[in-house]
N, C-alpha and C positions, 0 to 999 in steps of 0.2 A: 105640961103637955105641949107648949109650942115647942119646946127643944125636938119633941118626936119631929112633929112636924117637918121644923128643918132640915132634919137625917133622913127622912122619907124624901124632900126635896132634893134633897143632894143627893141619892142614892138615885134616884130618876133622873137625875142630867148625867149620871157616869153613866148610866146608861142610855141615853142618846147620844152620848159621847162616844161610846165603844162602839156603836151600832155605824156611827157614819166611820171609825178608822175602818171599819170591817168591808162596810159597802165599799169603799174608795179601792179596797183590793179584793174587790167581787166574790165576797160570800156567798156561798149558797144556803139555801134552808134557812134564813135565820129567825128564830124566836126568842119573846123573853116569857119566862115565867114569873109572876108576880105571885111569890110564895108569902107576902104579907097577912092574909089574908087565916092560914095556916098555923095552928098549934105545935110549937117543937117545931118548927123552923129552923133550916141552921143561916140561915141571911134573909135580906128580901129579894131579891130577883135571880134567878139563872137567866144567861145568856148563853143562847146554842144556836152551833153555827159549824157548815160542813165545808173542808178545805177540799180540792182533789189531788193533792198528793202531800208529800214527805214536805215539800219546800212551800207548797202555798199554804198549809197548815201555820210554820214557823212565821213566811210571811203576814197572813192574818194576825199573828197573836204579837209583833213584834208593832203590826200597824191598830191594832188595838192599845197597845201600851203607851205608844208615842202620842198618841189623839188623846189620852187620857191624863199625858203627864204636862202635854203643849197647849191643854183649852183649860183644865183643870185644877195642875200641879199635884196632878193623884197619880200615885207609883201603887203598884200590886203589895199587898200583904207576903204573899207567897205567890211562887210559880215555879211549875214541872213541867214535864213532857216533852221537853225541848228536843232530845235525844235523839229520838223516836219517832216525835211529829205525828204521830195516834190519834193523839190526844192529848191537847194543850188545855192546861188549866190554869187561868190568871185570877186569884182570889184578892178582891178588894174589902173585903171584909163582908159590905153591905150586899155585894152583889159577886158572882159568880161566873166567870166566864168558861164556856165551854168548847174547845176548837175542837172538832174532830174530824177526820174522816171519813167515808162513808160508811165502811163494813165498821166501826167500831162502835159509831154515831146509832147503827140499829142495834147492834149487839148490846150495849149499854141502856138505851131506850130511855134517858131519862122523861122524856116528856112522860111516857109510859107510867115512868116511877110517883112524881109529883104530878095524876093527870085531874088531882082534885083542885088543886091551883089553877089560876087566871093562866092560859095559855095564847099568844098573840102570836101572828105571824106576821112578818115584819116583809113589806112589796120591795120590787128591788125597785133603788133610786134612779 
């Protein structure tokens, strides 16, 4: 049982970790979801977070990455959206990063999706 623990711990500091690369290139919206709590989970936390356009999208998710890998030494599992800048997705395994955009950010809805989950809205710094 303490190994959980530690993984719950370190899942929680990638994300205040993510959360300050985000704020330093002024996110908007941003939430975590703390989907722990949740049967069939696929992680513990989503993080979501609105860019307002193509390049401050990439910006956020490149200054999420750097904050993660320079406090941490934790690199994403996988990552897409680069392309596009949509919808940038940096999956750390435990936790979930969501860049979006506005129009895609409502269209997708994920708070909507997981709204049985801990939902927090994070004040800007």
């Amino acid at each position: 049982m303490a190994k959980k623990k530690k993984e719950i711990s370190e899942a929680q500091m990638l994300v205040d970790v993510v959360i300050k690369g985000l704020q330093d290139k002024k996110a908007e919206n941003i939430v975590t979801i703390d989907l722990r709590g949740l049967e069939n989970a696929i992680c513990d936390f989503f993080i979501i977070c609105t860019g307002t356009s193509n390049t401050h999208v990439n910006a956020l998710a490149k200054a999420a990455e750097e904050e993660a890998r320079k406090t941490l030494g934790e690199k994403p599992w996988h990552s897409e959206g680069f392309g596009n800048a949509e919808w940038v997705l940096l999956d750390y395994v435990t936790t979930v990063v969501h860049i979006f955009q506005e129009e895609a950010r409502n269209f997708y809805n994920i708070e909507g999706l997981w709204a049985d989950a801990i939902i927090t809205e994070i004040k800007e710094s």
